[in-house]
HTML snippet that shows the backbone in 3Dmol.js (N, CA, C, O; Angstrom):
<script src="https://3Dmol.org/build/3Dmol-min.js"></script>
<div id="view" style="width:600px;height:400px;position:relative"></div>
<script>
const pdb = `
ATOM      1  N   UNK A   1      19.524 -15.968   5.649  1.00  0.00           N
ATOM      2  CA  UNK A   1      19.540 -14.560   5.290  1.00  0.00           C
ATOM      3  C   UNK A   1      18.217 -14.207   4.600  1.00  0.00           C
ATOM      4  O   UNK A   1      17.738 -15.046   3.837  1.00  0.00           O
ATOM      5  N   UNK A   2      17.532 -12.951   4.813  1.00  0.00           N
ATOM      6  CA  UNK A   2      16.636 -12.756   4.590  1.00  0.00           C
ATOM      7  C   UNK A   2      16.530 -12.051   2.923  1.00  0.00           C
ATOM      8  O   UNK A   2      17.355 -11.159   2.724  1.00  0.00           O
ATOM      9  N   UNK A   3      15.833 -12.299   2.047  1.00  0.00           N
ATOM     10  CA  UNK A   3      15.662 -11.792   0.715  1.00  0.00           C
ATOM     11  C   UNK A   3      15.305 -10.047   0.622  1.00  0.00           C
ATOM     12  O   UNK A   3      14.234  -9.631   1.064  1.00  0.00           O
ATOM     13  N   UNK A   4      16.110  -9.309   0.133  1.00  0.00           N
ATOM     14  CA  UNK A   4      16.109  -7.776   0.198  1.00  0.00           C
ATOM     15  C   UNK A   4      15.120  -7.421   0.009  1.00  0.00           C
ATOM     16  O   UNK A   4      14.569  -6.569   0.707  1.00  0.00           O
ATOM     17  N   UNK A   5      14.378  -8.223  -1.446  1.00  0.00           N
ATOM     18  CA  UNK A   5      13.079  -7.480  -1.546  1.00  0.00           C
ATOM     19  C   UNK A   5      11.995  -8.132  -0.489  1.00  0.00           C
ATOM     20  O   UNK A   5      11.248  -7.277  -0.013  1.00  0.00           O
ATOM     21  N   UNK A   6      11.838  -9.033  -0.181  1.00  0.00           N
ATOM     22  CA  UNK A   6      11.158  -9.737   0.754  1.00  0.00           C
ATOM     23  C   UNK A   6      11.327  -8.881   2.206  1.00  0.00           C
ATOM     24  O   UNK A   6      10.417  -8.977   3.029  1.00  0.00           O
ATOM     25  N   UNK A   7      12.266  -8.215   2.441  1.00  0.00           N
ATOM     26  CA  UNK A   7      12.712  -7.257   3.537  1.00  0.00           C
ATOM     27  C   UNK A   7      12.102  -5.849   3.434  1.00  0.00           C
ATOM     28  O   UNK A   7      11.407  -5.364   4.326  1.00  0.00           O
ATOM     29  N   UNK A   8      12.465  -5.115   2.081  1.00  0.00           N
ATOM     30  CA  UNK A   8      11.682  -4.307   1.940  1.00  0.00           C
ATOM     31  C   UNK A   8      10.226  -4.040   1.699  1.00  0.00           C
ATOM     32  O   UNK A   8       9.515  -3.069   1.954  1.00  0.00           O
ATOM     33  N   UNK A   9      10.018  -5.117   1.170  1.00  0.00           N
ATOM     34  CA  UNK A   9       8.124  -5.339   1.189  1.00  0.00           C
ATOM     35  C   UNK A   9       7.470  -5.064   2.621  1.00  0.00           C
ATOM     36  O   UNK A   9       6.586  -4.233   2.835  1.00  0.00           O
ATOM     37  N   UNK A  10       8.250  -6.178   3.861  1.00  0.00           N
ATOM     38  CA  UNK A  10       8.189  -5.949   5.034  1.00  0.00           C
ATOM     39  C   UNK A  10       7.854  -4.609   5.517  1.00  0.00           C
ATOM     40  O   UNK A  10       6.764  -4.116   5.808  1.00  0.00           O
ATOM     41  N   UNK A  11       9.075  -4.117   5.537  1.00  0.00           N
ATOM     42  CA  UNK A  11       9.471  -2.713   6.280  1.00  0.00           C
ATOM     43  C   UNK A  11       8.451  -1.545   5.415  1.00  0.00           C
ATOM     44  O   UNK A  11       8.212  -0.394   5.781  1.00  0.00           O
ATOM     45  N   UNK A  12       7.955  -2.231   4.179  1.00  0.00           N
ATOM     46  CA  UNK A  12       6.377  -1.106   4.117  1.00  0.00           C
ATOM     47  C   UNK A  12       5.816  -1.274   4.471  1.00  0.00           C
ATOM     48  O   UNK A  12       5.318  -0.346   5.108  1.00  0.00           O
ATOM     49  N   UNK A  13       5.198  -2.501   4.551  1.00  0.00           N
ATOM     50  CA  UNK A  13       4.052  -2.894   5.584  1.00  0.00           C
ATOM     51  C   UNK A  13       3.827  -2.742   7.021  1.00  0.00           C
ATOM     52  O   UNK A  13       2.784  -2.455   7.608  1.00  0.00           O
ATOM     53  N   UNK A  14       5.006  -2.991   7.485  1.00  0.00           N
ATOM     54  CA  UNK A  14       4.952  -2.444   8.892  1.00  0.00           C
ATOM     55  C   UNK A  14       5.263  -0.958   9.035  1.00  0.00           C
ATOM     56  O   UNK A  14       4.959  -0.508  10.140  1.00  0.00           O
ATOM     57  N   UNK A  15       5.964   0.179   7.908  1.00  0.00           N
ATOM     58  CA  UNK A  15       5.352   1.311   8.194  1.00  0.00           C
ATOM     59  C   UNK A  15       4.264   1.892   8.061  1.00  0.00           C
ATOM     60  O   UNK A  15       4.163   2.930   8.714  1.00  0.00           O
ATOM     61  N   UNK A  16       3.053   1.479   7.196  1.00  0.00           N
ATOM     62  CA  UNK A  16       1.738   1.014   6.802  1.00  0.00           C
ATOM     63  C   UNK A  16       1.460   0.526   8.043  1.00  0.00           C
ATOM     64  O   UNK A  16       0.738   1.420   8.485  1.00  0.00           O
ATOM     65  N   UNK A  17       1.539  -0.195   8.796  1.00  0.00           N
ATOM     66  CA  UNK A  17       0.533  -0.853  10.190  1.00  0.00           C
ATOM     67  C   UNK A  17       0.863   0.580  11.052  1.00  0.00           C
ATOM     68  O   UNK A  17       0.037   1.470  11.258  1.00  0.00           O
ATOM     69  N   UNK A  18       1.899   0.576  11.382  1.00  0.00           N
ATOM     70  CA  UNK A  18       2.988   2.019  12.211  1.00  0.00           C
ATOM     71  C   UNK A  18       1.798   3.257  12.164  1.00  0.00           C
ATOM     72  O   UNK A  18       1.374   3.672  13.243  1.00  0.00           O
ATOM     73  N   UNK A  19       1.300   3.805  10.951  1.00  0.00           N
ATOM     74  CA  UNK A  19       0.524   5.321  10.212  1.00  0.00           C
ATOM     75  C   UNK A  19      -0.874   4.455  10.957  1.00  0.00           C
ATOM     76  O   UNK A  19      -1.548   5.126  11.738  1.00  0.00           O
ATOM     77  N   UNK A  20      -1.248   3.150  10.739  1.00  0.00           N
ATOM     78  CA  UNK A  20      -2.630   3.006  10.731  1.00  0.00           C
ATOM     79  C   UNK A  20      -2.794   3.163  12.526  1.00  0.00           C
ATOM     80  O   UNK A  20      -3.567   3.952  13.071  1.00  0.00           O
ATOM     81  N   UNK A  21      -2.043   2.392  13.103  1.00  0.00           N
ATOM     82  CA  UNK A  21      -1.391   2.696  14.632  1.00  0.00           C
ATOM     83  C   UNK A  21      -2.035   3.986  14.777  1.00  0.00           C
ATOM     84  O   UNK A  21      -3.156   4.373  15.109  1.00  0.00           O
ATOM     85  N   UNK A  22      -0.911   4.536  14.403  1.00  0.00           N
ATOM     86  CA  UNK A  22      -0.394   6.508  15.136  1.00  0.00           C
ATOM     87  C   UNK A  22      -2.164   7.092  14.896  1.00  0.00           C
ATOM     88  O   UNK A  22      -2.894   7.430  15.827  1.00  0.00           O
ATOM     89  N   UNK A  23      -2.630   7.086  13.152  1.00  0.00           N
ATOM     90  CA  UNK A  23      -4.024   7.538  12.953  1.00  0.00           C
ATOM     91  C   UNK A  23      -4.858   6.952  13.872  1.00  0.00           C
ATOM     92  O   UNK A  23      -5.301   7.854  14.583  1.00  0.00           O
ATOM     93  N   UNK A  24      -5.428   5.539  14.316  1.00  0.00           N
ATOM     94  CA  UNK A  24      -6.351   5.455  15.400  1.00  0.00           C
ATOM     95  C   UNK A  24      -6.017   6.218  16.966  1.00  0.00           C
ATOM     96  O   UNK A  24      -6.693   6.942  17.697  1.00  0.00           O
ATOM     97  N   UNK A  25      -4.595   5.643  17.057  1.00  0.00           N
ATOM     98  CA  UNK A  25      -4.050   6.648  18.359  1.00  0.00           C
ATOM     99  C   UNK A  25      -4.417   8.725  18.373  1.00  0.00           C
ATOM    100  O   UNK A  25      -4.621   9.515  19.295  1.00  0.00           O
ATOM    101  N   UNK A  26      -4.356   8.851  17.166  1.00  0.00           N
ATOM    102  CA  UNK A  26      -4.490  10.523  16.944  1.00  0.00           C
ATOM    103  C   UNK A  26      -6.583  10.053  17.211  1.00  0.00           C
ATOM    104  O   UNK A  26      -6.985  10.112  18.373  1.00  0.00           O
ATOM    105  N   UNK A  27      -7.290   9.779  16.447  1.00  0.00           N
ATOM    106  CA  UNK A  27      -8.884   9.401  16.084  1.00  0.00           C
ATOM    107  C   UNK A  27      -9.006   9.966  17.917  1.00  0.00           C
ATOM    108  O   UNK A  27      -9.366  11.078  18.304  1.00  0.00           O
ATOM    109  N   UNK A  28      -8.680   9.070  18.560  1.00  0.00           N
ATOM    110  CA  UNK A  28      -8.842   8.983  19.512  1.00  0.00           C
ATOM    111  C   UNK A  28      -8.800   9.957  20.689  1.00  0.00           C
ATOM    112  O   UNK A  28      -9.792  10.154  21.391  1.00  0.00           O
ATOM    113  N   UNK A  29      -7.430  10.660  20.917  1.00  0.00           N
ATOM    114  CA  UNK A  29      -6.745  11.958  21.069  1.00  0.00           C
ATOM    115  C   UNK A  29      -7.992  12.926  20.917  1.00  0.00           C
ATOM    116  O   UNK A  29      -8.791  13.265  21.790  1.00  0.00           O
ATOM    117  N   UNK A  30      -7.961  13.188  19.933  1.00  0.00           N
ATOM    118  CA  UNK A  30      -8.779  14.397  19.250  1.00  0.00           C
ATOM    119  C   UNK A  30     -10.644  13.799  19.475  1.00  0.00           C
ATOM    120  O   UNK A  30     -11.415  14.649  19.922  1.00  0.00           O
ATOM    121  N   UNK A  31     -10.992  12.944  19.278  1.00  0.00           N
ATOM    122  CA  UNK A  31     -12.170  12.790  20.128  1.00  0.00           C
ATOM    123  C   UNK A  31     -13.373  13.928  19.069  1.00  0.00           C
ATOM    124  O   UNK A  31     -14.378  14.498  19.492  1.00  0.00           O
ATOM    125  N   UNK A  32     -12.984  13.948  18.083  1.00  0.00           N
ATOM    126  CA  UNK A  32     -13.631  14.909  16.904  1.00  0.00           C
ATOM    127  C   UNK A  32     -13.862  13.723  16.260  1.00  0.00           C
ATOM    128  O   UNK A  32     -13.098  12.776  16.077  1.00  0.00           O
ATOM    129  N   UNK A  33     -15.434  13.943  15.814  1.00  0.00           N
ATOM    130  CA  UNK A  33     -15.876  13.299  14.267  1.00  0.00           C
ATOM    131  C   UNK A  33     -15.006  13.649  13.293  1.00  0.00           C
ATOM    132  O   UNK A  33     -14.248  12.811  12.805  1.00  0.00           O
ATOM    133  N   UNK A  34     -15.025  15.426  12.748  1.00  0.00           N
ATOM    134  CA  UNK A  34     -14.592  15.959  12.172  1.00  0.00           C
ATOM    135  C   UNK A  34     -13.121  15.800  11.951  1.00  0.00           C
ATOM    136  O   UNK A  34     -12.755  15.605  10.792  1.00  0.00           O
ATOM    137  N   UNK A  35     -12.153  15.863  12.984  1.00  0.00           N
ATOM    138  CA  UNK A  35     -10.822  15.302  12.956  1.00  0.00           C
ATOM    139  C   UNK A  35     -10.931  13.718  12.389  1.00  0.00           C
ATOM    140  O   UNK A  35     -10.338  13.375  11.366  1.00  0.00           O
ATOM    141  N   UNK A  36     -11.512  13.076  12.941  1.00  0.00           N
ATOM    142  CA  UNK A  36     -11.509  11.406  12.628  1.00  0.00           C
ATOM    143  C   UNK A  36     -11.149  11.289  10.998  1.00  0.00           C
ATOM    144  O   UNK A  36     -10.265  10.667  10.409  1.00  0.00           O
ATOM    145  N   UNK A  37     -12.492  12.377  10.418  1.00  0.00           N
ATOM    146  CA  UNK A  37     -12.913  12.107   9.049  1.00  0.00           C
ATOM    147  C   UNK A  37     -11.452  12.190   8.190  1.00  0.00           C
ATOM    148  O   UNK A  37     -10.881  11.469   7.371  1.00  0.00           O
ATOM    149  N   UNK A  38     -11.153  13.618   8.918  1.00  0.00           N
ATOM    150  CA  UNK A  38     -10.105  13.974   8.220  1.00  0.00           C
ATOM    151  C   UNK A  38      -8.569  13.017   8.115  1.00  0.00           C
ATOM    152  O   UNK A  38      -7.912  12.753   7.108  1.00  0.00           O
ATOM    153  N   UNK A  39      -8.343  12.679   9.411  1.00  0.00           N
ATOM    154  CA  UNK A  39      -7.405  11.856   9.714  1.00  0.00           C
ATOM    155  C   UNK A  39      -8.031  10.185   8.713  1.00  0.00           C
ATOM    156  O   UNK A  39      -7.192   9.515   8.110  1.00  0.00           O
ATOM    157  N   UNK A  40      -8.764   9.983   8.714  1.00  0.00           N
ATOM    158  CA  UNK A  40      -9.114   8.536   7.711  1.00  0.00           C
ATOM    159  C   UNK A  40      -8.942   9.203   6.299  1.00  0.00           C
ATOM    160  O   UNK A  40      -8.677   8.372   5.429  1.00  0.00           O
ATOM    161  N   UNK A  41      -9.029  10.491   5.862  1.00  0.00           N
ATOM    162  CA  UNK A  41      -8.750  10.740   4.262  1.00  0.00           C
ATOM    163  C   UNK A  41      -7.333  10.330   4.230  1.00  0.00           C
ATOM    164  O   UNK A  41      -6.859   9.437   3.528  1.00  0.00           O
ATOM    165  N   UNK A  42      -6.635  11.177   5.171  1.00  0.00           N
ATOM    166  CA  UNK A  42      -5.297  10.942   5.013  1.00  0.00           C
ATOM    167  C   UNK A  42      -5.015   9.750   4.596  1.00  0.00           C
ATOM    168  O   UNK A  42      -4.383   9.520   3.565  1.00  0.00           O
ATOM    169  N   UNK A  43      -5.563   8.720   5.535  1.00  0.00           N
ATOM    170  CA  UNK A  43      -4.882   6.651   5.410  1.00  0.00           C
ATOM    171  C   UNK A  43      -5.383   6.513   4.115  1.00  0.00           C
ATOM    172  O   UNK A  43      -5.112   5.439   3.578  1.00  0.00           O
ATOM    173  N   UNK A  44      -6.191   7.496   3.323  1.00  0.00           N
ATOM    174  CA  UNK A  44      -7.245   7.068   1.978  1.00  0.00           C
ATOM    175  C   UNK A  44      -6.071   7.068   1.189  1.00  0.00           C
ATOM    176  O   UNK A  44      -5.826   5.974   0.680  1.00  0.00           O
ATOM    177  N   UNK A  45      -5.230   8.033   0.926  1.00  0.00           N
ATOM    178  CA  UNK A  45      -4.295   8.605   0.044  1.00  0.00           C
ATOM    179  C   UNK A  45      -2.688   7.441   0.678  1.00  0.00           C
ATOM    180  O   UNK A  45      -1.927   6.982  -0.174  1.00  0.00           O
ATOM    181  N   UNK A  46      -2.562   7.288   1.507  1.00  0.00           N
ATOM    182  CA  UNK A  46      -1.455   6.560   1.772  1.00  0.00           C
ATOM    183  C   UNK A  46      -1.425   4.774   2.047  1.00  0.00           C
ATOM    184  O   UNK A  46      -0.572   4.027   2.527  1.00  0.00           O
ATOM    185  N   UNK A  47      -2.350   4.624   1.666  1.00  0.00           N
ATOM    186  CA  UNK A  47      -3.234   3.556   1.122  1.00  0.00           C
ATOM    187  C   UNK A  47      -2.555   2.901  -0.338  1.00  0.00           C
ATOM    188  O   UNK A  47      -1.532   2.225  -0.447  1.00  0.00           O
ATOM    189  N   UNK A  48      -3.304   3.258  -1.176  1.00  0.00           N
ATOM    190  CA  UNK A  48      -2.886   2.902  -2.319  1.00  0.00           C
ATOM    191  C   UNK A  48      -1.189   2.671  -2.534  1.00  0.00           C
ATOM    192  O   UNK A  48      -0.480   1.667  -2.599  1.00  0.00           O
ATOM    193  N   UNK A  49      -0.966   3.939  -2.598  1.00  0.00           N
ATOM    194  CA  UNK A  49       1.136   4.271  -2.400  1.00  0.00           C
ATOM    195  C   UNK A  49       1.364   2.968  -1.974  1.00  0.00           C
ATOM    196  O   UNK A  49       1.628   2.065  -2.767  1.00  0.00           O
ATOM    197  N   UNK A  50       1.254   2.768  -0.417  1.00  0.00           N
ATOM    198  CA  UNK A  50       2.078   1.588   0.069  1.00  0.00           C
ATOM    199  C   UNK A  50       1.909   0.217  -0.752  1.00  0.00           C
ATOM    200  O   UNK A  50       2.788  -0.624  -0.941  1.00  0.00           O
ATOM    201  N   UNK A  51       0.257   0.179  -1.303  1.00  0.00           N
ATOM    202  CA  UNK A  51       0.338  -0.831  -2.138  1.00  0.00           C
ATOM    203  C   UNK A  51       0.771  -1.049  -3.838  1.00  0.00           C
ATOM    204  O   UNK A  51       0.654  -2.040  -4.559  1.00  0.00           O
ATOM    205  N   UNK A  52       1.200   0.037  -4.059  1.00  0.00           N
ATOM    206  CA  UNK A  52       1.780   0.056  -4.959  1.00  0.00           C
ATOM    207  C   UNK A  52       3.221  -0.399  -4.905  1.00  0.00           C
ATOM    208  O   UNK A  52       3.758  -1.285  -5.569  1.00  0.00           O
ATOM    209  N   UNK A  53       3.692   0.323  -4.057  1.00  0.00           N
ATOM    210  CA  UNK A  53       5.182   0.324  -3.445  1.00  0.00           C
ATOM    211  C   UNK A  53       5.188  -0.957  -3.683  1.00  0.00           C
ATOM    212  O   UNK A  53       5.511  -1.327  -4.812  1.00  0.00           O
ATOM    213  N   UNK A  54       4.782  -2.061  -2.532  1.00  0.00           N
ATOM    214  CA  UNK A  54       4.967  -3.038  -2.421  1.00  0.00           C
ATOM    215  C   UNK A  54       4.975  -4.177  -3.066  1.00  0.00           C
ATOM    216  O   UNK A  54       5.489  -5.261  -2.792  1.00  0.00           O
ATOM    217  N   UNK A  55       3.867  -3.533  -4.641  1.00  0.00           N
ATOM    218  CA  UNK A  55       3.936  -4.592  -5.691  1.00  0.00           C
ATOM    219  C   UNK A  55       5.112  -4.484  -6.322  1.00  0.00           C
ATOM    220  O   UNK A  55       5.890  -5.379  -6.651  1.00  0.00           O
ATOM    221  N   UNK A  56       5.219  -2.798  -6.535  1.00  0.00           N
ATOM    222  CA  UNK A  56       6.595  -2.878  -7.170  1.00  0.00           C
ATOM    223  C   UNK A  56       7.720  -3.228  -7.105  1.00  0.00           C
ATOM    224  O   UNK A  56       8.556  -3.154  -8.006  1.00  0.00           O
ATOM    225  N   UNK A  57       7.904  -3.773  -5.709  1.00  0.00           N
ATOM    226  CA  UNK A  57       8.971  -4.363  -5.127  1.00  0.00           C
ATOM    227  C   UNK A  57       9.183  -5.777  -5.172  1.00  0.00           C
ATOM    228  O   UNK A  57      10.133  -6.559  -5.162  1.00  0.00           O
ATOM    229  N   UNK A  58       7.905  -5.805  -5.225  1.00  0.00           N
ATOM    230  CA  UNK A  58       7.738  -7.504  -5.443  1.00  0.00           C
ATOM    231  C   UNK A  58       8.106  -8.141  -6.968  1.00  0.00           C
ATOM    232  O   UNK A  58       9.032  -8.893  -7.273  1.00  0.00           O
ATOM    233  N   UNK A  59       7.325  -7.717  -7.583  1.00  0.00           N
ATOM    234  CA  UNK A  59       7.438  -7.333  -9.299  1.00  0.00           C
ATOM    235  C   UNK A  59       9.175  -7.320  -9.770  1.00  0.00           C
ATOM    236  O   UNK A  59       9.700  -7.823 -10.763  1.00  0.00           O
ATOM    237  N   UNK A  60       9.661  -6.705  -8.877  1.00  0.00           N
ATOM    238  CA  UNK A  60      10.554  -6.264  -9.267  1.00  0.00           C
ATOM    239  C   UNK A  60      11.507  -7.503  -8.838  1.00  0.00           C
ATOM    240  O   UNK A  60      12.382  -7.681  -9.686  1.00  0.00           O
ATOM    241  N   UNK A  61      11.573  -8.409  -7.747  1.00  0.00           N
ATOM    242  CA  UNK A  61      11.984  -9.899  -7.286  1.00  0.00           C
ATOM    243  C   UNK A  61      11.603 -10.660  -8.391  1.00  0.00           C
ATOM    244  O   UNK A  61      12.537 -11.237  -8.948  1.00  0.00           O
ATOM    245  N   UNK A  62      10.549 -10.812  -8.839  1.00  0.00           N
ATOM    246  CA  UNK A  62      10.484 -11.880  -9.610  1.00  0.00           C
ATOM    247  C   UNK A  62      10.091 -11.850 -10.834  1.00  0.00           C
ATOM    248  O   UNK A  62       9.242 -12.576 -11.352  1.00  0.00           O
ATOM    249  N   UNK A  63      11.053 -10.523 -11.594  1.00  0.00           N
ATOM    250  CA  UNK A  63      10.725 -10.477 -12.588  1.00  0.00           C
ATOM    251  C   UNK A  63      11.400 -11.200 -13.687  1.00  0.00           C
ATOM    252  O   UNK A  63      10.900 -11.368 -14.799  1.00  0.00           O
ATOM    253  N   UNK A  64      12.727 -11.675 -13.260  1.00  0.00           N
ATOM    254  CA  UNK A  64      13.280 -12.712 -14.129  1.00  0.00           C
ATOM    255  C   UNK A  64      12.506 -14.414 -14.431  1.00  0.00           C
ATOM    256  O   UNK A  64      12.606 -15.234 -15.344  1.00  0.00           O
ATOM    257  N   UNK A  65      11.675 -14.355 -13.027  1.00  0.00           N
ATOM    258  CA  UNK A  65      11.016 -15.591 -13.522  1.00  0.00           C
ATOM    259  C   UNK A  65      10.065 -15.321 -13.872  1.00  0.00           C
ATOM    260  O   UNK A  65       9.124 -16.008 -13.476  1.00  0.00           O
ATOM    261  N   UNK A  66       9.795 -14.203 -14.781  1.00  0.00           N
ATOM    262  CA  UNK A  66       8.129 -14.010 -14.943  1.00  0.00           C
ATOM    263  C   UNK A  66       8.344 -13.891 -16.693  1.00  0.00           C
ATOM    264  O   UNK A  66       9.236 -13.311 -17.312  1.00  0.00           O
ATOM    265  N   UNK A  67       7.454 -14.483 -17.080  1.00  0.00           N
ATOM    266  CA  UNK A  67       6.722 -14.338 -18.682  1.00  0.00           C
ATOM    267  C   UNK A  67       6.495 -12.833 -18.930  1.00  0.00           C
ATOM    268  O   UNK A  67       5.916 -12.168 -18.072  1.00  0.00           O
ATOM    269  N   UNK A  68       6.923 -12.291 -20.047  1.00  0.00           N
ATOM    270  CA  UNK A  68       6.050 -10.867 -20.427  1.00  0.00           C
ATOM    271  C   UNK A  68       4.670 -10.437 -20.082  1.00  0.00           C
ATOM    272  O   UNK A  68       4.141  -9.409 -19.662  1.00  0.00           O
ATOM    273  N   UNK A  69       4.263 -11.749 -20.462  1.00  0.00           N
ATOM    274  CA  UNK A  69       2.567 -11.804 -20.810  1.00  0.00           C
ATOM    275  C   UNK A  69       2.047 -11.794 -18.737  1.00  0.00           C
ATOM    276  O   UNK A  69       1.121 -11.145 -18.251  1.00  0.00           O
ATOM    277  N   UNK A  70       2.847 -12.561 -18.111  1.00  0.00           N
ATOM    278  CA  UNK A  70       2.553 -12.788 -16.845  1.00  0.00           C
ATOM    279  C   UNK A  70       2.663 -11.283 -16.600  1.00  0.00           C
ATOM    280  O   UNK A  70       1.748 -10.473 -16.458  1.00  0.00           O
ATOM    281  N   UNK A  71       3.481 -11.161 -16.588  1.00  0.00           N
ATOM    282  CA  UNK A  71       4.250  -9.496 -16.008  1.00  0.00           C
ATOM    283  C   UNK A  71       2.635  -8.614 -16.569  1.00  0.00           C
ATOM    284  O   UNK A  71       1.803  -8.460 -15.675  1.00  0.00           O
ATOM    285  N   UNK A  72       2.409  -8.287 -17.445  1.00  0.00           N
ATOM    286  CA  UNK A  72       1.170  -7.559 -18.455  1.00  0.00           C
ATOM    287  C   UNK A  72      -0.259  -7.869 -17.871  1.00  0.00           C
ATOM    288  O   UNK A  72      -1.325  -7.293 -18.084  1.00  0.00           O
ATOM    289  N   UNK A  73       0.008  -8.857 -17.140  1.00  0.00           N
ATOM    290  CA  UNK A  73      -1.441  -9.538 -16.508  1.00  0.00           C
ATOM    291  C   UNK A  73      -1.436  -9.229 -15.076  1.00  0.00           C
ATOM    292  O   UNK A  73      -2.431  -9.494 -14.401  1.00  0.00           O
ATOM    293  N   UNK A  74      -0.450  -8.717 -14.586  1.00  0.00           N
ATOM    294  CA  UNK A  74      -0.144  -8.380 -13.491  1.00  0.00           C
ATOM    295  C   UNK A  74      -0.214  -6.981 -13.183  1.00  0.00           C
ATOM    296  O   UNK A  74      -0.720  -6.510 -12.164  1.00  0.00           O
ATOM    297  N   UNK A  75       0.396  -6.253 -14.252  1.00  0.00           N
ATOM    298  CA  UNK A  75       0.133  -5.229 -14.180  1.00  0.00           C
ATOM    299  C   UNK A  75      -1.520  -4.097 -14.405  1.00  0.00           C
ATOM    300  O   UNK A  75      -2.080  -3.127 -13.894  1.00  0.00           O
ATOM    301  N   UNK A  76      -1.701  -5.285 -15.745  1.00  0.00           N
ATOM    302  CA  UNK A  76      -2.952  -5.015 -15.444  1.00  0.00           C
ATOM    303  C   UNK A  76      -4.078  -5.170 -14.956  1.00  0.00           C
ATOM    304  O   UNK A  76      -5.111  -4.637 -15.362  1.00  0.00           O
ATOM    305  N   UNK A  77      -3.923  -6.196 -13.699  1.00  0.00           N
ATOM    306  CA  UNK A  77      -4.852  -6.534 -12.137  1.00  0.00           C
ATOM    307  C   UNK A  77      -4.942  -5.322 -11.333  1.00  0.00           C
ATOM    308  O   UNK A  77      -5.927  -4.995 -10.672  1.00  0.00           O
ATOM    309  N   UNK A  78      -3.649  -4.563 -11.452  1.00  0.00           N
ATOM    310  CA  UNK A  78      -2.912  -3.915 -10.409  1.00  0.00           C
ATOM    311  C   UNK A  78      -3.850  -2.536 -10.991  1.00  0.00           C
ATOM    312  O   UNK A  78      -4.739  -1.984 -10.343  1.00  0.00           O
ATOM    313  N   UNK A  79      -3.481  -2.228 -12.112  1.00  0.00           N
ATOM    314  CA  UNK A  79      -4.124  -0.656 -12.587  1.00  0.00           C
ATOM    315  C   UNK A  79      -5.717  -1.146 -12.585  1.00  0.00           C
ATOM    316  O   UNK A  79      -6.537  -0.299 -12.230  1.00  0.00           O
ATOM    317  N   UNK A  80      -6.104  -2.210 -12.889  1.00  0.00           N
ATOM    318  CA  UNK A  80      -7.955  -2.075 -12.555  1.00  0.00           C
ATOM    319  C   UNK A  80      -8.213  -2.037 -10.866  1.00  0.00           C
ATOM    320  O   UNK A  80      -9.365  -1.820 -10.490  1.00  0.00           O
ATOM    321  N   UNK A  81      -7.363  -2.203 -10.060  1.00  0.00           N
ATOM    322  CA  UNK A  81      -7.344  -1.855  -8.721  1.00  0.00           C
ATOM    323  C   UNK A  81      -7.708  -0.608  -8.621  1.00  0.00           C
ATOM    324  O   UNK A  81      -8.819  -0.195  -8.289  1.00  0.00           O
ATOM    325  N   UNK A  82      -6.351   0.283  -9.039  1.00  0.00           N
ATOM    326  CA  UNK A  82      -6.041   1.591  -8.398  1.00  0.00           C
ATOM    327  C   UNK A  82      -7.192   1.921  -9.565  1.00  0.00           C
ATOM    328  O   UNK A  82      -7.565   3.081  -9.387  1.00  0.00           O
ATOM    329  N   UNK A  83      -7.938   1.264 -10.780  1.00  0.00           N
ATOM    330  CA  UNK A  83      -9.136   2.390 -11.104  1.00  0.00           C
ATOM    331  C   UNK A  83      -9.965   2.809 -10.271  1.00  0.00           C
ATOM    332  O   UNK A  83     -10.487   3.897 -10.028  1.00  0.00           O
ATOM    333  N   UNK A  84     -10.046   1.168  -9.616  1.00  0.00           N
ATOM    334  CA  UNK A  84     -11.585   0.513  -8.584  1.00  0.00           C
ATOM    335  C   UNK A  84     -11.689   1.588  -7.489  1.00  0.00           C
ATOM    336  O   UNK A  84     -12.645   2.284  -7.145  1.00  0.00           O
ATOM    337  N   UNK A  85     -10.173   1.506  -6.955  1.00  0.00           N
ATOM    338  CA  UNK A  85     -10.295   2.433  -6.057  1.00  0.00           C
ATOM    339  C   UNK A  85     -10.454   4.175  -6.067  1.00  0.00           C
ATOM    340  O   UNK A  85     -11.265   4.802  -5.385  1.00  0.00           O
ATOM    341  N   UNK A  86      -9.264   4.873  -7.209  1.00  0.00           N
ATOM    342  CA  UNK A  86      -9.635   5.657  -6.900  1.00  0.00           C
ATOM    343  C   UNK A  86     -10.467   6.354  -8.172  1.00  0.00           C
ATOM    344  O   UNK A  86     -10.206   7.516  -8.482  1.00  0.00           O
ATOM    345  N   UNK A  87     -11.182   5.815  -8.680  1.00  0.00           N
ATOM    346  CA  UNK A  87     -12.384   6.406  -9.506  1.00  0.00           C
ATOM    347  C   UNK A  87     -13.681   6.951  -8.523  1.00  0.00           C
ATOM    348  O   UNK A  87     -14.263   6.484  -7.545  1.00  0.00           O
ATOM    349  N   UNK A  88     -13.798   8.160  -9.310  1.00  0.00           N
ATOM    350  CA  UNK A  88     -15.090   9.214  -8.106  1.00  0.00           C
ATOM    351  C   UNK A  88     -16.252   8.320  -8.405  1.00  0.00           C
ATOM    352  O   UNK A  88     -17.348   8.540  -7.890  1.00  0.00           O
TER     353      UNK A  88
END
`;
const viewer = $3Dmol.createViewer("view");
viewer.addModel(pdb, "pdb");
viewer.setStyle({}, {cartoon: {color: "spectrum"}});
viewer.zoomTo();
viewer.render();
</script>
């Protein structure tokens, strides 16, 4: 039997591959720079989310075996990410 959160981590990721799919399939379609650009902001913004999602899900599996201090070190890998990334 498969682990719930281990399932749901999945099923973001592959709706995450699914958007990155459909966006090159649209890139393509439309045959616009201008569309392209726009259609890659979009994956910019739904980007992060899924990886958030997915920590949190994870985080959230193994948080009984995790130390405070682990958990705190984790979290704060995770927020110097989303600075890295979305700082102008």
């Amino acid at each position: 039997m498969i682990n719930k959160f281990v399932m749901s981590m999945a099923s973001l990721r592959l709706l995450s591959g699914s958007i990155e799919l459909i966006a090159a399939l649209l890139m393509i379609r439309y045959n616009q720079v201008e569309k392209a650009l726009l259609i890659n902001s979009g994956l910019a913004v739904v980007g992060p989310f899924i990886l958030l999602a997915t920590t949190t899900i994870g985080l959230l599996g193994v948080a009984d075996k995790l130390s405070v201090s682990k958990m705190l070190w984790i979290l704060t890998g995770v927020s110097c990410l989303f600075f890295g990334i979305l700082k102008k």
